[in-house]
C-alpha positions, 0 to 999 in steps of 0.5 A: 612670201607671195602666196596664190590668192586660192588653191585646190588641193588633189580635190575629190567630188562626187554627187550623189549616185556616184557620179564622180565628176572631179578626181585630184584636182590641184590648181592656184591662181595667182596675182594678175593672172587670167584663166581660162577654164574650158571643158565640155558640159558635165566635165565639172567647171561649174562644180570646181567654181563652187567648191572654190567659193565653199557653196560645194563641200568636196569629197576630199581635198583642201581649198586654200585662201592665200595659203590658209586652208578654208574648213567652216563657213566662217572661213569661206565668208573670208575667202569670198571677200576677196575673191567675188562670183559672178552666177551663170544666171544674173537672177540668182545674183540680184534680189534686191528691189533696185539696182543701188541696193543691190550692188550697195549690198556688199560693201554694206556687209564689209562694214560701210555705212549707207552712205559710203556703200551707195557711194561706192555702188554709185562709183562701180555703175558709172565705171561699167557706163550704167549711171542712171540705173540706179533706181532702176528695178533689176527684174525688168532689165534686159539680159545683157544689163542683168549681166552687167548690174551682177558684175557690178555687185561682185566689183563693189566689194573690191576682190582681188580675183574674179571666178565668172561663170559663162559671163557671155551667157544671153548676151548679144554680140555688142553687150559681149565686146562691152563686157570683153572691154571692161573685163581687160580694164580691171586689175584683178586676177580671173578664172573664167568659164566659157564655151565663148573661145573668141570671147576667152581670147579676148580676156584671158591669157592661159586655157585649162581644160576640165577633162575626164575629171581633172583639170589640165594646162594647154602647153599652148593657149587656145592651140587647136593641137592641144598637148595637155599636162597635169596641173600640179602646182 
């Protein structure tokens, strides 16, 4: 049976104080799909992104890798090897003195030795149109090559899907189009959040929207006559 990569199950999230901004969420996302996950700022798209990659615990509900529910932080280390995050912020995702070292971070982690893991870092800049950076100082990269080099990071550990955050967040109008380019040549699953409808067209293909605490499917992509469902799969 082909399970969805992850799932939510009638999530419950409140932050202190009581603001309550998720109430039963249930979503899947599946093989080869690309979701768009738009919503007004505050409407919880950011803090769905994180209870899906176990940086938020929910106040209620499952969260499921290929139909395994994930409890410990052992779980969530399995579930982020398959499904890769890229920040809002590029500085949260970078750390590391140089390029290579940070985008060879993660395969050093799945097991790779040095050697392969540079290899493999090596492979992902050259496919992203950045050799040469790989000696280069992160920190002192533009926005737009931040953006790029954190994308890089999340594709060196060969996930299955991709939850980005904003990716279109300080980038010029070019290094936008780059990235929609590159975006539609991976063969891995997407749920993308954007305030960028132009950009979210490019790339994905199906729209839910964060509203009033749940998350809910467009009966037509991208319609400016929105008729809403809610999205229990």
């Amino acid at each position: 049976m082909s399970y969805p990569i992850f799932s939510l199950r009638d999530i419950n999230f409140v932050y202190p104080g009581g603001n309550e901004v998720l109430k039963g969420v249930n979503f899947d996302l599946h093989s080869g799909e690309k979701v768009a996950l738009t919503g007004h700022n505050g409407s919880g798209k950011t803090t769905m992104l994180h209870i899906i990659m176990g940086l938020l615990k929910p106040t209620s509900g499952q969260v499921l890798f290929k139909d395994r529910e994930m409890k410990t932080e052992k779980d969530f280390r399995e579930l982020r090897k398959g499904v890769g995050l890229l920040f809002q912020q590029a500085d949260d995702q970078l750390f590391c003195p140089t390029v290579i070292e940070d985008v060879a971070f993660g395969p050093l982690n799945l097991g790779k030795n040095p050697d392969e893991a540079r290899e493999i870092a090596k492979y992902v800049l050259c496919l992203l149109g950045l050799s040469g950076y790989e000696e280069r100082v992160a920190y002192r990269l533009s926005g737009g090559e931040k953006k790029l080099v954190s994308l890089a990071t999340v594709l060196a550990m060969q996930p299955e899907a991709l939850v980005l955050d904003e990716p279109t967040n300080d980038l010029d109008p070019s290094m936008r189009d780059r990235l929609a380019d590159i975006l539609c040549s991976l063969d891995v699953a997407m749920l993308v959040v954007s305030h960028d409808l132009n950009f979210l067209k490019k790339v994905t293909s199906l729209e839910y929207s964060c509203h009033d605490g749940a998350v809910l499917k467009e009966a037509s992509v991208f319609s400016k006559d929105k008729s809403y469902m809610n999205c229990k799969v």
